[in-house]
N, C-alpha and C positions, 0 to 999 in steps of 0.2 A: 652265753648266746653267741656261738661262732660263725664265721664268716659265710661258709657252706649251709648252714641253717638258715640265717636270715636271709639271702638270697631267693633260696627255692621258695620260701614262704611270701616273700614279697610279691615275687612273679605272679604268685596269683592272688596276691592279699586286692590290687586293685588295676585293672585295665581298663576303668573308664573312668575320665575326668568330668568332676563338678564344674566348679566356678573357675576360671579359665581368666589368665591378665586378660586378656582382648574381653571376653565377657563383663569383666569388672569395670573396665575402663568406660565399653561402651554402652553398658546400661544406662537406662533413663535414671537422670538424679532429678528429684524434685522437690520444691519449695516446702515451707511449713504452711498446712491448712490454716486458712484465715477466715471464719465465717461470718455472712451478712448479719445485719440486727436484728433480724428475727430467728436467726439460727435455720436457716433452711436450707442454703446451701453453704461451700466455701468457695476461696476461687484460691487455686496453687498453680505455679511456674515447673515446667518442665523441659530439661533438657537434655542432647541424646549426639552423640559423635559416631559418627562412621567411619570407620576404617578402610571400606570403597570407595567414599569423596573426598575422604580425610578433611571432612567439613561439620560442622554443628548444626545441628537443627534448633529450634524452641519452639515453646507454644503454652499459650494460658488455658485453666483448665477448668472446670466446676466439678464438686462433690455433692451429693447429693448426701446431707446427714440423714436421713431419717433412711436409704436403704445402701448408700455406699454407691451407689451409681458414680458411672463421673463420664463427661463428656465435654467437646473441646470448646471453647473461647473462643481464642484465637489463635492460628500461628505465624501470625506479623512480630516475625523477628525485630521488631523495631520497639516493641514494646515491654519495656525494660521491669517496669513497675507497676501493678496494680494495689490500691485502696479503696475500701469501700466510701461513697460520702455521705455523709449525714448518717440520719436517721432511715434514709433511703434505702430499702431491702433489693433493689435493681440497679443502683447508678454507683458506676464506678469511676474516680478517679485516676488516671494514670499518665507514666512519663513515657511520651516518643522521644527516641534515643536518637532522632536527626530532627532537624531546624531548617523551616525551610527558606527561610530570610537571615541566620547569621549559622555560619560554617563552623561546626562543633562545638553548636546552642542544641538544647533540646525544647521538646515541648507538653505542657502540659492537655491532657485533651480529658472531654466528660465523654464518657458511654453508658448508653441501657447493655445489662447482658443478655436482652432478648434481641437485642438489636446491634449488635457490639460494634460493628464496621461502618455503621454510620455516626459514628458520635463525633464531635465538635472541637476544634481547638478552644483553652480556654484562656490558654499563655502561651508567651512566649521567653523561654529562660535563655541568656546569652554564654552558657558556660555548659558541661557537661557535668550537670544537677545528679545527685539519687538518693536516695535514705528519705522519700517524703513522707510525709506525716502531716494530720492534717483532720482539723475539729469544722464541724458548724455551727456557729453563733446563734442565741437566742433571735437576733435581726436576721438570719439567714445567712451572715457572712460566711464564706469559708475561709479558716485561715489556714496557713499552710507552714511548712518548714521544712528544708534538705540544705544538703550541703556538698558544698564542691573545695577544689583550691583557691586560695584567695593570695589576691596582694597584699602590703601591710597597709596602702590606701583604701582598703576593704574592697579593690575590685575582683570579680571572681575571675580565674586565668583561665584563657582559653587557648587551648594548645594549635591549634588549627589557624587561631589571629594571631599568636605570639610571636615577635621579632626574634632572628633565630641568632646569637650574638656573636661576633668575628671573632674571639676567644673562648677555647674552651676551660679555662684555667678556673679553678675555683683556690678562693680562699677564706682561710679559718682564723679566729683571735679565739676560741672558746670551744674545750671538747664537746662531744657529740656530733663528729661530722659527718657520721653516717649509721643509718639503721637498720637493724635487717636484711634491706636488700635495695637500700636506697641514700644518696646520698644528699646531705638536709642543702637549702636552699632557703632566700630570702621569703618563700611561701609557706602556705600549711593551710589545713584544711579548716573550713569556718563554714558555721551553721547559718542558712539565711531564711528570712519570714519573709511570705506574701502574703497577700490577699486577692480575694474571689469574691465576686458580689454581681447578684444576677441582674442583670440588664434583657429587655424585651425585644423581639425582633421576629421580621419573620412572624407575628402574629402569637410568640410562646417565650418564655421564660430562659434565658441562657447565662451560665456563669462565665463573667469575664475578666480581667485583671485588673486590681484596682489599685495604681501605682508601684513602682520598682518594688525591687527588691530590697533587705537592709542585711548586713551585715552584724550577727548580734557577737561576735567572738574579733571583729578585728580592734575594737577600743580600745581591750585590754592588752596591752604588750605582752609580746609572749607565747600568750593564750593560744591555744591550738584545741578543734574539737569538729569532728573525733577525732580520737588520739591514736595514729598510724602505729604499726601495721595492722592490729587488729580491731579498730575501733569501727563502729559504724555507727545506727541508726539507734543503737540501744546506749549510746554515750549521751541522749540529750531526749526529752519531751516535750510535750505540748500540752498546757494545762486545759482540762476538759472544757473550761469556760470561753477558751482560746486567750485569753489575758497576758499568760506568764509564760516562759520559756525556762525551763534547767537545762547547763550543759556541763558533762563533766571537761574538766582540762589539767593536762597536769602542770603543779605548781609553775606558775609563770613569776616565781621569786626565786627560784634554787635551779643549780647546776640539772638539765635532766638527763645526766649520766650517773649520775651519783646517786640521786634521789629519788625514788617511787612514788614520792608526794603527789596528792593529784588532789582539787578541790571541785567543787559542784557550787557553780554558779549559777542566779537567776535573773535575768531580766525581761523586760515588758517585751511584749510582743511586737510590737511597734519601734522596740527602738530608741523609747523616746529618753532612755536611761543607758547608762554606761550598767555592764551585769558586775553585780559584786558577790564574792564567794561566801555561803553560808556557813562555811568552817573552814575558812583560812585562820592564819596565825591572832587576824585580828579583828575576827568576826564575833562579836556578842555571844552566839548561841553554840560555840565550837567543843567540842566534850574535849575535858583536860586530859592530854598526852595523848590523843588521837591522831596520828602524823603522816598515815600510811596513800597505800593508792584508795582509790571509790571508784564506785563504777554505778551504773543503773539506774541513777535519777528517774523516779517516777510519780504524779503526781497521784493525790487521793483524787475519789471522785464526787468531793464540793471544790476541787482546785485551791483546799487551804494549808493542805501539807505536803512535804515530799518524802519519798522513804529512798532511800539509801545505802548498799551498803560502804562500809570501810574498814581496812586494816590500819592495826596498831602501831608497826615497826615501818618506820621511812626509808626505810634500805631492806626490806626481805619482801619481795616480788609474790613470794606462797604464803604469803601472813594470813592468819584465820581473819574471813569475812565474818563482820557481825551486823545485824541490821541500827539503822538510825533511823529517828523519824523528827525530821522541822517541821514547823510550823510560822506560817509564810508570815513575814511582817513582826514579827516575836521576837525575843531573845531564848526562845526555848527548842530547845533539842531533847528528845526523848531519848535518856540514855541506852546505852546498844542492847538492842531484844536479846530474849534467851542468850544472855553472855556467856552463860557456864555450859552452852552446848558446845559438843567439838566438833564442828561440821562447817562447811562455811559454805553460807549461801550464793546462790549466782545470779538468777532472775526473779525478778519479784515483780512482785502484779498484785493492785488491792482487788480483794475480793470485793468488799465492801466500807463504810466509812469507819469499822473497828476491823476487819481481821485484811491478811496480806496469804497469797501463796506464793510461795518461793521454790525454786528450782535450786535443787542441791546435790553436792556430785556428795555420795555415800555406797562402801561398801562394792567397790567397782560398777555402779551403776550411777543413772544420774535421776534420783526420784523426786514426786512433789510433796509440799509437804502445809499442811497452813501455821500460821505463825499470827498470832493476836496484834492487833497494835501498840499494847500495851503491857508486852507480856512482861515477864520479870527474868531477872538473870536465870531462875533455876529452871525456866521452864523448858521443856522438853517434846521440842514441834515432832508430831507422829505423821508418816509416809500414810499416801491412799494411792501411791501408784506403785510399781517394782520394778519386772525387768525392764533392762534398754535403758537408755539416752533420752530422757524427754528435753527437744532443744525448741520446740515452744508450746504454748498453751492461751487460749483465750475463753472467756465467758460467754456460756448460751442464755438463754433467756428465763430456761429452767434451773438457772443453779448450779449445773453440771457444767464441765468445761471438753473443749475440743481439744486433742491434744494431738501433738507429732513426733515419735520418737524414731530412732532407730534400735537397731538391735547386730551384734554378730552374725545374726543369721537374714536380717531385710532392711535393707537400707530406707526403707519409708514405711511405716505404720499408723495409721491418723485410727484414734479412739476415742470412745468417751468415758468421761471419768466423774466423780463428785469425792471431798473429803468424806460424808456420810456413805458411801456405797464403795466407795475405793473405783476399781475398774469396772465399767459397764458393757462396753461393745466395740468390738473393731470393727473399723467402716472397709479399710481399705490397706492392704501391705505388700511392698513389693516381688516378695517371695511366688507370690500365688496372680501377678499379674505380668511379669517383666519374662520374658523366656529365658533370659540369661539367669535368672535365680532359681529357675526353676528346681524344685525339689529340694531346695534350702529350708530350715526350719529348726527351731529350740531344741530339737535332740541332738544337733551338729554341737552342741555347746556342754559344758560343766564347767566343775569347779572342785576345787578340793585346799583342802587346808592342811599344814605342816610345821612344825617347831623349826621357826630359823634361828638366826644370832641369839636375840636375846626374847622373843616373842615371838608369836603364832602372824604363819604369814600365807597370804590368799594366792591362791594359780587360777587362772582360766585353761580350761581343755578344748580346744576345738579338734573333731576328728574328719578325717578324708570320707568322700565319697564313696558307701559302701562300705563304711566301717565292720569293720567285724575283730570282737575282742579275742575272739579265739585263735586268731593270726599276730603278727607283730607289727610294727612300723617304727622306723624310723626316730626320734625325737630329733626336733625342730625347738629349742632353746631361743625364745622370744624378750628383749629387755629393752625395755621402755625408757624411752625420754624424760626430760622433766629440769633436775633429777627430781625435781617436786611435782610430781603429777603419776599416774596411774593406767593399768590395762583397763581399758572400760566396756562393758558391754554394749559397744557401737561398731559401727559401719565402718569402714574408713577405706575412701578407694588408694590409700597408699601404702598401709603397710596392713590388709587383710587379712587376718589371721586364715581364712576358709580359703582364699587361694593355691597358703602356702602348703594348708593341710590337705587340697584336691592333688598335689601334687603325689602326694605320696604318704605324709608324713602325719603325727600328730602332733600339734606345734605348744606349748607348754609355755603359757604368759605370766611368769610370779607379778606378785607388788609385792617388794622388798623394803627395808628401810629407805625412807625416801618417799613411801608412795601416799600421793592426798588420798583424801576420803576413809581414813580410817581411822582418824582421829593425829591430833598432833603431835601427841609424841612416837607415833611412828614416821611421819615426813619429816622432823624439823629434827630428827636425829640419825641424819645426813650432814649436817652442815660439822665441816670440818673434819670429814669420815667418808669421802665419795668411796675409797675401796676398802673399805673396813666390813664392817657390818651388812651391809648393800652386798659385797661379794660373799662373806659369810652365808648370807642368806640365799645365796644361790646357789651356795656350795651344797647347803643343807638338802636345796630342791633337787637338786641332780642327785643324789644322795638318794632321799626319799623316792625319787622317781625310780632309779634304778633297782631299789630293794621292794619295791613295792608293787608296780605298775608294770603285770607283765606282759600285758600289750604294746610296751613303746621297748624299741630296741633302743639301749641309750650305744652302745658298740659302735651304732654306726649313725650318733647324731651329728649335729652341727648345731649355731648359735649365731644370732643376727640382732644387731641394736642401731638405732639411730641418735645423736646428738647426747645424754649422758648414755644413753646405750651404746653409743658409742663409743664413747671413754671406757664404758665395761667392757667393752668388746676386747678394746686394745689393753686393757687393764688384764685381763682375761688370756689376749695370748702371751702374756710375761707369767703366769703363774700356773700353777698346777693343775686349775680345774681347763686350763688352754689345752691339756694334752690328753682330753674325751672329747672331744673335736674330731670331726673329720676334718670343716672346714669352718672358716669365721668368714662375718660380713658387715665390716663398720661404713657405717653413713653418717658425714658430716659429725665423727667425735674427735676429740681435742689429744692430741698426743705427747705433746711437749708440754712439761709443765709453766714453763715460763714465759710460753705467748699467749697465756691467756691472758696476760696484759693486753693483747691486738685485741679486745672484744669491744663492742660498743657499749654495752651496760655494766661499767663499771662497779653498783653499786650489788649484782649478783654475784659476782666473783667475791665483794669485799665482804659480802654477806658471808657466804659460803665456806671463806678460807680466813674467817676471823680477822679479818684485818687488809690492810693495804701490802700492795707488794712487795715495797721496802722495805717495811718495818716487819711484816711477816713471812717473806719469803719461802720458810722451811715449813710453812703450812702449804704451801701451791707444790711443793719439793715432793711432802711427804707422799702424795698420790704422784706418783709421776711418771706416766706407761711409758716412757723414755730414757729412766732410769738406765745406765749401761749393765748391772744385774740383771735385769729386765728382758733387755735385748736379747743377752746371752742365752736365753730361753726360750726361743722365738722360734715355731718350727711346721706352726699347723697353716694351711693353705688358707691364704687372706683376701679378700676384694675391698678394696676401697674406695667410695664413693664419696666424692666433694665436690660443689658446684662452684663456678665462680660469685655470685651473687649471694654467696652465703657471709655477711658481715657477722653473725655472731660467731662463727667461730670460721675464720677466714679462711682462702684454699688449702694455703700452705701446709699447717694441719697435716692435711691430708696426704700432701705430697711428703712431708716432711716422712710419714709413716711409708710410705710405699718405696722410699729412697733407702729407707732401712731393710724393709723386709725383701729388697731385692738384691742388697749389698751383702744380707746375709745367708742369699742363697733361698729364702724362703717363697714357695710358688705363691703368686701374687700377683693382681691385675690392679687397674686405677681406673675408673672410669668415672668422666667428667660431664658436666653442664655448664656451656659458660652462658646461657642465660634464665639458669634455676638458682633460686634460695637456697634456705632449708630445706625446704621441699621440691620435691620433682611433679609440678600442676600440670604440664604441658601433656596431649594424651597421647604425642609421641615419642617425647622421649619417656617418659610413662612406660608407655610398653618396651623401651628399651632395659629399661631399668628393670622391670619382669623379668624378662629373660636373660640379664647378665646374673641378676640375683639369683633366680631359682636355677636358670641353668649352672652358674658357679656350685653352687649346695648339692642340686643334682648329681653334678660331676663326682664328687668327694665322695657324697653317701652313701652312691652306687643307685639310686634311685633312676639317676641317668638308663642305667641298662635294663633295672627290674622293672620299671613302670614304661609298660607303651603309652606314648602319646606324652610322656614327660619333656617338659622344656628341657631343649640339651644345647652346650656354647657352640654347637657346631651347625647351630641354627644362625647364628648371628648373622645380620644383614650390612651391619658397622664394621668395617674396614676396623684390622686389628695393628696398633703399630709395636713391630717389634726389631730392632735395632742390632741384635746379640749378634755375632759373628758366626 
């Protein structure tokens, strides 16, 4: 496939672009459909960025299940939260996001949704509240539940009243001094209960607040929930009967740098009990050697049990989830559902007071599945749903459930589904409603399968705008994070696969060793092997790609990874498969083997690399894209992206790599955020990041000249520094 060939054939393989950064960026993203008690409608949150006001819009919205209609709420940007209340097929619950008597309080208010703009304050919260939740009592009570930051006096912190201190000095006796993209303080986040109880006025019925708030997470020392950065609303419940509260938190007895330990605690709604963990070390009902993280406390619906899941290992972060079920007041714990499955569940939800559906990432997607309460080790929970991401799902009245997925090809899909019937009907998807997707859909997408290292390993295919197999393009070498996680048949407005592939290219995503959802001994045989196996298996796919697939020029590809795709990346340009490259593109991956002592989760690395850093050293060695061998091999054109707010793998990293590959004469850019994480959320530097990325790739593959209308670096609006003489 020579140089002169793939040119002429690209020129006109595509001259109109699909899905476009600015398109992706500023499309509507929208909540997960929630529907009323009767199943008649749902009410979902949408939101939508402008690149002419370089401002956000919002607005709440109704669906109509029975024909897919949907029409607006409201768009009182002020309205952060909506839940339905009660049993109430009309009246909603929700959080205003200002307070109009204390200064970064919010408030609670009731609305009709025939009448939305006139409903009623019903509280007033002193802190900036969200994650509500909230049951109606057999007496009518409503009781409620969110959370905010707290003090360890259980008061909630309010950034707006907070004395701003004449030192900005912090100090530490105890690692874990910073997370993420934040650094820990005498705070943390704590789940609080109210109560609502309607009072008469005005001649009608009105919910109003019926004394403070309480504090059910600051008694326990420690205790923290949800548990940042990614915890929220699904880290704790509310018992149907409104009675009891579960919240998970991690171990508030062990180092949390060290340990994944997390338990699920439960107290009264009220308060009127300190909460104590249903499987801590020293809890009656705890299943023997059970030690790991939990997540998703949920109650049955008589309010008598909780289901649960948990992992095994207290230091492996990807340990198989397996479900658990307590039973409140007992010393019994139902040992872990279907144990001998290899799958690990995420969301569970009871169907009823014997069976659970659970949401489980399988097989590069993330399907539902039901699961008995009672099941037994060998059993074998069967999927009713398939493609795409289902990331929630609730109960109609018929049996059948609403669901919300996404997909590669639409960032929002709401259907209806049953175990008995599998899929029944799509209400609404954004493909066929957003103008920015327009023309997106399931044939943008495949898959194919290949002999890597030592097993059979899965690719995702997404192709450009106007594919046609009888032309060539490009490859676009895609490698995932994790290193314990997977390409999944979802959305994602950050690293797109259909972006990359409107540009020009076909973009080619493996799961390699390392990758969840396809059972465990393909992820968990990684640890100790980051460039073994994992790169074998890549080797195999460019390999098979090349010999196989003669629509993808491999000649004149390139290859882009973030965070362990990162490490591949730069693993990648030390070795042989670096030199089929046009160009590389690491974000936020690890370079030096021996900072990765600077991380803040200590107990992933010691997972990872068999041991601690002292005593194993020549384990963190053996992988180590810094190696001086290594370097001396170094030659394909690199961009490197690190933000400053990235604590797990800190800037330096980054710079560390960019200090090499410019000393060694290799073409190479850095480009920075000093206030992104791991990820780049912001949707302008978002679209910066677009355009150094694709125009970097661009540049290399030639894509740049063949595709009109392809992002090129000579677009840049960011001042470039360069120093050279």
């Amino acid at each position: 496939m020579g140089t002169l060939r793939w040119l002429s054939i690209a020129a006109t393989a595509s001259t109109a672009l699909g899905l476009t950064p600015d398109g992706l960026i500023s499309a509507p993203r929208r909540s997960e459909a929630v529907p009323n008690p009767s199943g008649d409608v749902a009410v979902f949150s949408s939101s939508q960025y402008s690149f002419k006001t370089h401002k956000s819009s919002s607005s709440w919205n109704l669906l109509d299940i029975k024909t897919g209609g949907i029409k607006l709420l409201t768009n009182d940007s002020n309205v952060s939260e909506i839940i339905w209340l009660g049993s109430d097929n009309s009246t909603v619950l929700y959080i205003n996001g200002t307070n109009s008597e204390i200064p970064g309080g919010v408030e609670l208010w009731v609305s009709d949704i025939s009448d939305f703009a006139n409903g009623y304050k019903a509280a007033s919260l002193p802190a900036s509240f969200s994650g509500l939740k909230a049951v109606t009592t057999e007496n009518g009570e409503v009781r409620y539940l969110a959370y905010a930051e707290s003090y360890a006096n259980g008061t909630a912190y309010n950034e707006k009243l907070a004395a701003t201190p004449l030192s900005t000095a912090r100090i530490y006796d105890s690692i874990y001094v910073r997370h993420w993209d934040y650094w820990l303080t005498t705070r943390f986040n704590a789940v609080f209960s109210g109560t609502l109880k309607k009072a008469k006025g005005n001649g009608k019925a009105t919910y109003k607040a019926d004394g403070g708030l309480k504090n059910l997470v600051s008694p326990v020392k420690n205790a923290e929930s949800p548990y940042p950065p990614f915890g929220g609303s699904s880290d704790y419940d509310l018992s149907p009967d409104g009675q009891w509260v579960a919240f998970k938190s991690k171990a508030h007895d062990l180092p949390r740098s060290n340990y994944t330990t997390a338990y699920v605690f439960v107290v009264p709604h009220d308060g009127s009990k300190t909460a104590v963990p249903i499987n801590g070390p020293d809890s009656p009902g705890t299943p023997a050697g059970i030690k790991g993280d939990v997540g998703n406390p949920v109650f049955s619906p008589d309010s008598k049990k909780i289901a649960y899941w948990q992992m095994e290992d207290e230091t492996y972060e990807a340990d198989r989830r397996t479900v658990y079920v307590y039973t409140l007041g007992s010393n019994e714990t139902i040992p872990s559902l279907a144990k001998d499955w290899d799958r690990s569940p995420d969301v569970l939800k009871w169907a009823d007071q014997k069976n659970l559906v659970i949401g489980v990432e399988d097989a590069g997607r993330s399907r539902l599945f039901t699961l008995p309460a009672d099941a037994g080790d060998d059993y074998k929970p069967k999927n009713f749903t398939d493609g795409g991401v289902v990331s929630a799902y609730y109960f109609l009245p018929d049996s059948t459930l609403l669901a919300t997925r996404t997909a590669i090809w639409t960032s929002w899909n709401v259907f209806t589904a049953s175990p008995d019937k599998g899929e029944i009907k799509t209400l609404a998807t954004a493909n066929e409603i957003d103008p920015e997707l327009k023309g997106l859909g399931p044939e943008d997408v495949s898959e194919f399968f290949y002999e890597g290292n030592w097993t059979q390993i899965q690719a995702f295919v997404t192709y450009p705008e106007g594919f046609d197999k009888s032309k060539t393009y490009p490859l676009l070498y895609y490698i995932h994070g994790g290193p314990q996680s997977s390409w999944l048949d979802s959305w994602s407005s950050r690293w797109n696969p259909k972006v990359f592939a409107d540009q020009g290219y076909v973009v080619v995503a493996p799961n390699p060793t390392g990758s969840s959802g396809f059972g465990d001994e393909l992820q968990d045989a990684i640890q100790n092997n980051w460039g073994g196996s994992p790169y074998e298996d890549l080797v195999k796919g460019w390999e098979y790609i090349n010999e196989n697939i003669d629509y993808i020029d491999t000649d004149h590809g390139v290859a882009a990874g973030a965070s362990y795709g990162g490490f591949m990346i730069n693993w990648i340009q030390g070795s042989d498969l670096g030199r089929k490259f046009k160009a590389l593109v690491t974000h936020d991956g690890t370079f030096v083997a021996d900072a990765k002592i600077s991380t803040e989760e200590l107990w992933f690395m010691q997972h990872d690399f068999n041991g601690t850093f002292w005593n194993n050293r020549e384990n963190y060695r053996r992988w180590d894209p810094s190696a001086p061998e290594r370097i001396l091999k170094f030659s394909t054109p690199h961009l490197i992206i690190h933000n400053d707010k990235d604590y797990r793998l800190p800037v330096s990293e980054g710079l560390s790599l960019f200090n090499v590959l410019q000393e060694r004469g290799v073409p190479s850019r850095f480009l920075n955020f000093p206030d992104e994480n791991h990820w780049v959320i912001h949707q302008e530097n978002s679209l910066v990041w677009h355009q150094q990325v694709l125009g970097w790739l661009n540049r290399y593959s030639g894509v740049e000249k063949s595709n009109k209308g392809a992002v090129s670096l000579d677009d840049t609006v960011i001042p470039v520094v360069n120093y050279d003489p």
